[in-house]
DSSP file (Angstrom, degrees, kcal/mol; ACC not computed):
  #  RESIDUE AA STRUCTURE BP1 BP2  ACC     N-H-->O    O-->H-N    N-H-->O    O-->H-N    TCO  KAPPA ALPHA  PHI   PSI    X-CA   Y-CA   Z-CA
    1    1 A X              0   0    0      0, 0.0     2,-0.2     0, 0.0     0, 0.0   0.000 360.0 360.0 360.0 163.5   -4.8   16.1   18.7
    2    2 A X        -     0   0    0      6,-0.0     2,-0.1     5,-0.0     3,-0.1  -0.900 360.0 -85.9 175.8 154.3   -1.1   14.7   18.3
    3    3 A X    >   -     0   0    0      1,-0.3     3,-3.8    -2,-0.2     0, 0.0  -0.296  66.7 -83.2-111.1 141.4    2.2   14.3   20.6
    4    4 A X  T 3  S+     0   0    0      1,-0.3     2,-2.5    -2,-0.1    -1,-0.3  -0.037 118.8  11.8 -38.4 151.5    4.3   17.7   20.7
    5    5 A X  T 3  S+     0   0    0     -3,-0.1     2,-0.3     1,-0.1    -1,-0.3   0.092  97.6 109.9  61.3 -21.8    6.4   17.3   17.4
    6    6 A X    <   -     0   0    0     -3,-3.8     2,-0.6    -2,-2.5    -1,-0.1  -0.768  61.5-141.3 -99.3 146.0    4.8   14.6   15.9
    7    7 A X        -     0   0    0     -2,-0.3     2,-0.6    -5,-0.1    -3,-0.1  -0.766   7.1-146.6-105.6 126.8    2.8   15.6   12.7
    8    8 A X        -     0   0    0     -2,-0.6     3,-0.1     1,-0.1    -1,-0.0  -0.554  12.8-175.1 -78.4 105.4   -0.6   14.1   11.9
    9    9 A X        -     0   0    0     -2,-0.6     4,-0.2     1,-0.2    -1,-0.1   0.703  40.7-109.2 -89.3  -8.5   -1.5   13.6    8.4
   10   10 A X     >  -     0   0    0      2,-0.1     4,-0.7     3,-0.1     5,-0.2  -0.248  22.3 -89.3 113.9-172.4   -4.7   12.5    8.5
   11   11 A X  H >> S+     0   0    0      1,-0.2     3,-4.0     3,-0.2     4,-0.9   0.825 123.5  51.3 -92.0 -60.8   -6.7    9.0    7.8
   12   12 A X  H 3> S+     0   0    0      1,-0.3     4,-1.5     2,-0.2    -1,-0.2   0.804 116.2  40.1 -45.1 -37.4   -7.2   10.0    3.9
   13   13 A X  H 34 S+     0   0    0      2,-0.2    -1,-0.3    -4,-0.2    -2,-0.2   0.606 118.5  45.0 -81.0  -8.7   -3.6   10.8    3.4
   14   14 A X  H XX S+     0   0    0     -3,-4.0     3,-3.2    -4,-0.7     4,-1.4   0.880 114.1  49.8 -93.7 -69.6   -2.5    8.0    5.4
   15   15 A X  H 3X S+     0   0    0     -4,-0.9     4,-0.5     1,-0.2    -2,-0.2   0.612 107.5  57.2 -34.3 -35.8   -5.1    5.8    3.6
   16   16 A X  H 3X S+     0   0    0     -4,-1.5     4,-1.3    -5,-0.4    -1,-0.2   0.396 100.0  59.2 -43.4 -36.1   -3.6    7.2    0.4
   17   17 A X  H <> S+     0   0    0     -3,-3.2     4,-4.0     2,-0.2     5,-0.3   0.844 103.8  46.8 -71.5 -59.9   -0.3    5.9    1.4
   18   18 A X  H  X S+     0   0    0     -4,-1.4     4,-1.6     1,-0.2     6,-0.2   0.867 109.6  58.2 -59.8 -32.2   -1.3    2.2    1.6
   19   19 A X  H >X>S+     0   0    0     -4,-0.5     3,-2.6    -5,-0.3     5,-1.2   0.996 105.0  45.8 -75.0 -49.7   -2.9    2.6   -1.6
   20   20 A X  H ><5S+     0   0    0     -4,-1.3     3,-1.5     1,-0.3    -1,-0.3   0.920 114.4  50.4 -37.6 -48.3    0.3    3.8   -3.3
   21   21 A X  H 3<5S+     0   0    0     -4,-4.0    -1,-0.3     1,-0.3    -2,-0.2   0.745 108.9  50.7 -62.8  -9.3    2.1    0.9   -1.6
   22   22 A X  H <<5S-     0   0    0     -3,-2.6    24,-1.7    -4,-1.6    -1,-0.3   0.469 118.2-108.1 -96.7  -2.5   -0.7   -1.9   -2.8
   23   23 A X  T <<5 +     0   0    0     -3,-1.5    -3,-0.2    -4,-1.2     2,-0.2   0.784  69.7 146.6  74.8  12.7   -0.4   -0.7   -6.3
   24   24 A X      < -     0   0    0     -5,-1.2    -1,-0.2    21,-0.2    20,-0.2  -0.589  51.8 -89.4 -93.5 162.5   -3.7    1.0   -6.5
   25   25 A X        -     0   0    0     18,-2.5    -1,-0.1    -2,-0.2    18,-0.1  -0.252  33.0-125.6 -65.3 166.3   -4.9    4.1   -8.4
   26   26 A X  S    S+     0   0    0      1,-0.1     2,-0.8    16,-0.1    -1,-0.1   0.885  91.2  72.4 -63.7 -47.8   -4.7    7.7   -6.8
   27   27 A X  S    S-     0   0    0     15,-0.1    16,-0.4    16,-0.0    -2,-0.1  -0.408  75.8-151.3 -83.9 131.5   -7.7    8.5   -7.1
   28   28 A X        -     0   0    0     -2,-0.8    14,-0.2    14,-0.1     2,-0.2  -0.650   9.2-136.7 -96.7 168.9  -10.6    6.7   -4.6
   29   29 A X  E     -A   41   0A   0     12,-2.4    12,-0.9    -2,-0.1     2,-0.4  -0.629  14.5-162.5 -77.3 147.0  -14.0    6.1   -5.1
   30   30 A X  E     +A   40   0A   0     10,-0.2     2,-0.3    -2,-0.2    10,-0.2  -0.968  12.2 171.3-132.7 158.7  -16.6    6.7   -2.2
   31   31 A X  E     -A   39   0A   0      8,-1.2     8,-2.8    -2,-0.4     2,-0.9  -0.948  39.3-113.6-142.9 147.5  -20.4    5.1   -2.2
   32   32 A X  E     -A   38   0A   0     -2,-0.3     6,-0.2     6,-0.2     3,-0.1  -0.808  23.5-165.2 -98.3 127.6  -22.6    5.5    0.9
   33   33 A X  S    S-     0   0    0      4,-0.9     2,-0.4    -2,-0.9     5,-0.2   0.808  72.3 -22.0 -98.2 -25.7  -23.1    2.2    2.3
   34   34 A X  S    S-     0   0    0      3,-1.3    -1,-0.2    -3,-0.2    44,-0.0  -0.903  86.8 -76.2-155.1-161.6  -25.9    3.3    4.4
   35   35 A X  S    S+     0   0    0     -2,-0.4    -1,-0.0     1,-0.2     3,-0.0   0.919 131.3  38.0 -67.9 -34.9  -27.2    7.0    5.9
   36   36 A X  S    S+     0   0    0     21,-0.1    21,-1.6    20,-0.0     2,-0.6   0.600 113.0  57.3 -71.1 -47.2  -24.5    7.0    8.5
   37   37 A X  E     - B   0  56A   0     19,-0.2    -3,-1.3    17,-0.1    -4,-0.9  -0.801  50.3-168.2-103.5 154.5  -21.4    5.4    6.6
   38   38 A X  E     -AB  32  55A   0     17,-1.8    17,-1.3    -2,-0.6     2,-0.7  -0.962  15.1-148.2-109.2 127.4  -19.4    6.2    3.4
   39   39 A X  E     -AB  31  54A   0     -8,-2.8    -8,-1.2    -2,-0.3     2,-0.6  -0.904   6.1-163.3-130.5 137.4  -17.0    3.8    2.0
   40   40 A X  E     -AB  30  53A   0     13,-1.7    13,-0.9    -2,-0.7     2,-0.3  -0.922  11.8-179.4-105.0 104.4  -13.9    4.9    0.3
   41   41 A X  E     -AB  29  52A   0    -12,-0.9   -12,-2.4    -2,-0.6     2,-0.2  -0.809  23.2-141.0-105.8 133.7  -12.1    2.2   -2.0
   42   42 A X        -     0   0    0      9,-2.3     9,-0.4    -2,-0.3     2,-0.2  -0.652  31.0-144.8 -82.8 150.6   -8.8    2.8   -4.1
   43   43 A X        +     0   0    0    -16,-0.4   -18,-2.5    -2,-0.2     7,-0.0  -0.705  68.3  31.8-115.0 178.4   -9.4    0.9   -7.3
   44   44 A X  S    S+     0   0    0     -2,-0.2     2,-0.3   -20,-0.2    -1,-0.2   0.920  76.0 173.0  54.3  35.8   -6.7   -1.2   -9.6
   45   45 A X        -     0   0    0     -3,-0.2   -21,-0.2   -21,-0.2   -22,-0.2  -0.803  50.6 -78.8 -93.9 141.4   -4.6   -2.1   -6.6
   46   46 A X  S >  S-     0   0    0    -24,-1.7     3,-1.3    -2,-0.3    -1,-0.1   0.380  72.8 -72.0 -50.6 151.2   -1.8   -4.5   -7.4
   47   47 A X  T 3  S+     0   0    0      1,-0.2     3,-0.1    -3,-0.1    -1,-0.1  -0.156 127.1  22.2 -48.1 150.3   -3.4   -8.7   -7.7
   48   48 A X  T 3  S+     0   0    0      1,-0.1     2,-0.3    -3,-0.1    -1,-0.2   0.538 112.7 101.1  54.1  32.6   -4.5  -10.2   -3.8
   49   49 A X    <   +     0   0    0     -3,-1.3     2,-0.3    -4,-0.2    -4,-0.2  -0.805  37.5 164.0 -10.3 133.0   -4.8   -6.0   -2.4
   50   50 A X        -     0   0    0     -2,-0.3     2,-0.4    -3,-0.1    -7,-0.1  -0.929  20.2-153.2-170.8 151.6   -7.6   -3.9   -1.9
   51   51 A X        +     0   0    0     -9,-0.4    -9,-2.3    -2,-0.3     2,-0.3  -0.991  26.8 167.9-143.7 122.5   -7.8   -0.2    0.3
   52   52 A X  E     -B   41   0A   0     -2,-0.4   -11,-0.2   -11,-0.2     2,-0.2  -0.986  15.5-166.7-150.1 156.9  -11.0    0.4    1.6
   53   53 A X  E     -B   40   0A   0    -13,-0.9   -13,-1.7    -2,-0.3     2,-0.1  -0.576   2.8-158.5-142.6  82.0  -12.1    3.0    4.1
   54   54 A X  E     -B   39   0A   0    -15,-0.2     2,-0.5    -2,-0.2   -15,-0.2  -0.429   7.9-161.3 -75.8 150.3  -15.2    3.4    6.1
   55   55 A X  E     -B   38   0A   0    -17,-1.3   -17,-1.8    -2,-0.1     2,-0.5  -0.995  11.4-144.1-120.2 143.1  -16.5    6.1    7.6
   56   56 A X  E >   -B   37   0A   0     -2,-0.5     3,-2.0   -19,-0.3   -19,-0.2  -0.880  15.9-136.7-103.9 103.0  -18.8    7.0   10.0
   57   57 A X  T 3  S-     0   0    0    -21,-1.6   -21,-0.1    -2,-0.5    -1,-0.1   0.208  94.2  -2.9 -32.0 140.8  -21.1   10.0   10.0
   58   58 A X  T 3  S+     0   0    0      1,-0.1     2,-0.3    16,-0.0    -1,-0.3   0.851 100.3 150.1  19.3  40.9  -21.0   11.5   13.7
   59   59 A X    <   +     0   0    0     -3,-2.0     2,-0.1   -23,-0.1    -1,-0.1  -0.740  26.2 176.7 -98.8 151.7  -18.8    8.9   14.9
   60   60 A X        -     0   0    0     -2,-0.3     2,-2.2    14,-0.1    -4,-0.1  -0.345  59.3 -41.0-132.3-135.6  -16.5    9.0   17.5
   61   61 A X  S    S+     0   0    0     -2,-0.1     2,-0.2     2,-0.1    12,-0.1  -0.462  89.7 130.1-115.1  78.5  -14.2    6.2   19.0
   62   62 A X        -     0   0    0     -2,-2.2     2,-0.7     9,-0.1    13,-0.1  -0.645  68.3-107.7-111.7 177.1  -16.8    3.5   19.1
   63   63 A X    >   -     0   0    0     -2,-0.2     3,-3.5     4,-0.2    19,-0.1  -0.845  41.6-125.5 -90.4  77.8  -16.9   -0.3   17.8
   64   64 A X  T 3  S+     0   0    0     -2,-0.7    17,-1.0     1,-0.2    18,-0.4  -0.013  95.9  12.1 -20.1 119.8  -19.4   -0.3   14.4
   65   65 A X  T 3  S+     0   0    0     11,-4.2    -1,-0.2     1,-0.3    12,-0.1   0.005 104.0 121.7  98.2 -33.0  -22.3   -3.0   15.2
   66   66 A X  S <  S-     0   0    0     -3,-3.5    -1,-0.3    -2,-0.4     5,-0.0  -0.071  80.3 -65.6 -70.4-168.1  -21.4   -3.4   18.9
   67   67 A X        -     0   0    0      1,-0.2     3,-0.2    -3,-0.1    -4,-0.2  -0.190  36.9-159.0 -59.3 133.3  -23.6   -2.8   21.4
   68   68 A X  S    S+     0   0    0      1,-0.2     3,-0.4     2,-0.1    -1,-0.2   0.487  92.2  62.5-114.4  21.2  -24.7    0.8   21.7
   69   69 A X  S    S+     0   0    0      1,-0.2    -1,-0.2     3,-0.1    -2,-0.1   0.475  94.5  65.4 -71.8 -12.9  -25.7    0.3   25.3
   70   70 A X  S    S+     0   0    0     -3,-0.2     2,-0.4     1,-0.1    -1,-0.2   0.347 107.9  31.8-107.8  16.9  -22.3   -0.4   25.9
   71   71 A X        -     0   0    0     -3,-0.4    -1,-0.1     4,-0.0    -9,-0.1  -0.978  63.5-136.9-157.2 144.0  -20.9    3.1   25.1
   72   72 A X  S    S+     0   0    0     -2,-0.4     2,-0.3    -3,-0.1     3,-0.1   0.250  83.4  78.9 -81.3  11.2  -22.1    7.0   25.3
   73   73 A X  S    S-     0   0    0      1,-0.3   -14,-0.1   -12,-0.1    -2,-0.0  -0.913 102.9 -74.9-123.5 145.7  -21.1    7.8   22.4
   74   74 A X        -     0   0    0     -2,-0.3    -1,-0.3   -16,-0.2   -14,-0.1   0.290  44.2-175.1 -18.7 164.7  -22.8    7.2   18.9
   75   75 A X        -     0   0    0    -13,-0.1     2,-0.4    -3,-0.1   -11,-0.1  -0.471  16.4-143.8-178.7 104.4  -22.5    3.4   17.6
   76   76 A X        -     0   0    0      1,-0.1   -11,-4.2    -2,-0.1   -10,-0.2  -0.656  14.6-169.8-104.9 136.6  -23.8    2.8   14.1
   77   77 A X        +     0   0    0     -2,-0.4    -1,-0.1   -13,-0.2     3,-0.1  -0.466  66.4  92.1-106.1  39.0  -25.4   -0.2   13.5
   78   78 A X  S    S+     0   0    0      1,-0.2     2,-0.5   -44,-0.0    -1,-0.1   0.534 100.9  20.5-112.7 -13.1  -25.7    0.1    9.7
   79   79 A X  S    S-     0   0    0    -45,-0.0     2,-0.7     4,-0.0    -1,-0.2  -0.947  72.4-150.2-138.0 164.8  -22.1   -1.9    9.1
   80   80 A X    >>  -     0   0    0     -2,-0.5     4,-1.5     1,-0.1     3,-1.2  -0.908   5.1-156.1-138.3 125.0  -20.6   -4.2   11.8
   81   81 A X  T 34 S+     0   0    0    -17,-1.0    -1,-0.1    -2,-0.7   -16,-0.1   0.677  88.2  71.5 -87.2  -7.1  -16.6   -4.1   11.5
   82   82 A X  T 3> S+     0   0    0    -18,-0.4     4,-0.8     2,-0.2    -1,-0.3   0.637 103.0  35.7 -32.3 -37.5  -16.4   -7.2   13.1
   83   83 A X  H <> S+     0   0    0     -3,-1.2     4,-1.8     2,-0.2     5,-0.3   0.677 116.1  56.6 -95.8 -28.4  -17.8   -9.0   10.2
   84   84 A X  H  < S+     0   0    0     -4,-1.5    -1,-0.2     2,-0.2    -2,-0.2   0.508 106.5  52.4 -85.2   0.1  -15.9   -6.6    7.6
   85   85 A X  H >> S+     0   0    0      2,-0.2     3,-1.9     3,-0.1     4,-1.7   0.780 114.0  41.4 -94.0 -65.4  -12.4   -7.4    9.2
   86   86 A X  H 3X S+     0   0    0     -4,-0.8     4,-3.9     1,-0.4    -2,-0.2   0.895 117.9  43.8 -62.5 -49.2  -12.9  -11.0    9.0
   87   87 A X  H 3< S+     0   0    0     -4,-1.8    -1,-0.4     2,-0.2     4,-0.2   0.640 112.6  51.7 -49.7 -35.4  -14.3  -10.9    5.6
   88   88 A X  H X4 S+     0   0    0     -3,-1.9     3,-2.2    -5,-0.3     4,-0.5   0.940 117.7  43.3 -92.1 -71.0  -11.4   -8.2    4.3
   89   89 A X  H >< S+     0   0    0     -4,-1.7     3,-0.5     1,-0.3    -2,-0.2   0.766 110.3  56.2 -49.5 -38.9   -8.5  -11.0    5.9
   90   90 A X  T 3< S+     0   0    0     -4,-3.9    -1,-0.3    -5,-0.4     3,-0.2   0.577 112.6  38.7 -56.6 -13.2  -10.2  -13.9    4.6
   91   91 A X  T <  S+     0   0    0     -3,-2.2    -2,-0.2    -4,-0.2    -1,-0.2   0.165 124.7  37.7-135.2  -6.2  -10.0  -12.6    1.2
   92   92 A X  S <  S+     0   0    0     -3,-0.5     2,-0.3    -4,-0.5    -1,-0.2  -0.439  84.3 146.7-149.9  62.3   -6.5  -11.0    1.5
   93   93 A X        -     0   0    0     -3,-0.2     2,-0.4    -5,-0.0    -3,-0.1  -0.515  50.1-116.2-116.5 136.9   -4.9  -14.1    3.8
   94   94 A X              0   0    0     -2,-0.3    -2,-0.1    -5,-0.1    -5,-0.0  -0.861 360.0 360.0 -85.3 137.8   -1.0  -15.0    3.2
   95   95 A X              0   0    0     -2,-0.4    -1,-0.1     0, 0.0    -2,-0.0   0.636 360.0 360.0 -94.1 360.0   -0.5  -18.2    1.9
């Protein structure tokens, strides 16, 4: 769904975007990180950069790892994106 006029390109083509701007290649890689997730990484992106993209199997617009008591909708507890945020910004920090 998308606002009268405005046109949605999607997360891979958006993701795609970033990579071009970081200096990475076109093409990404994907691995299954568990039964539930996929993660899609651009490789050769420009020094302090990385594009990475998880996905979630029958996910909808839940918090990975939180609580899944705390929602009605699916909540995969195979990655927690709390810890993969901090961990992706520690590692790509401005000095």
């Amino acid at each position: 769904m998308s606002l009268p006029g405005v046109k949605v390109r999607g997360t891979l083509l958006n993701m795609g975007d970033w990579a071009r701007l970081d200096g990475c290649r076109p093409d990404p890689s994907t691995d299954k990180v568990g039964t539930q997730v996929m993660q899609t990484t651009w490789p050769g992106c420009a020094a302090g950069t990385s594009v990475q993209l998880y996905t979630i199997e029958h996910g909808g617009h839940t918090w990975p790892g939180a609580n899944p008591k705390s929602s009605p909708m699916f909540t995969t507890q195979q990655i927690d994106a709390t810890a993969l945020m901090l961990s992706f910004f520690a590692q790509h920090h401005r000095s």
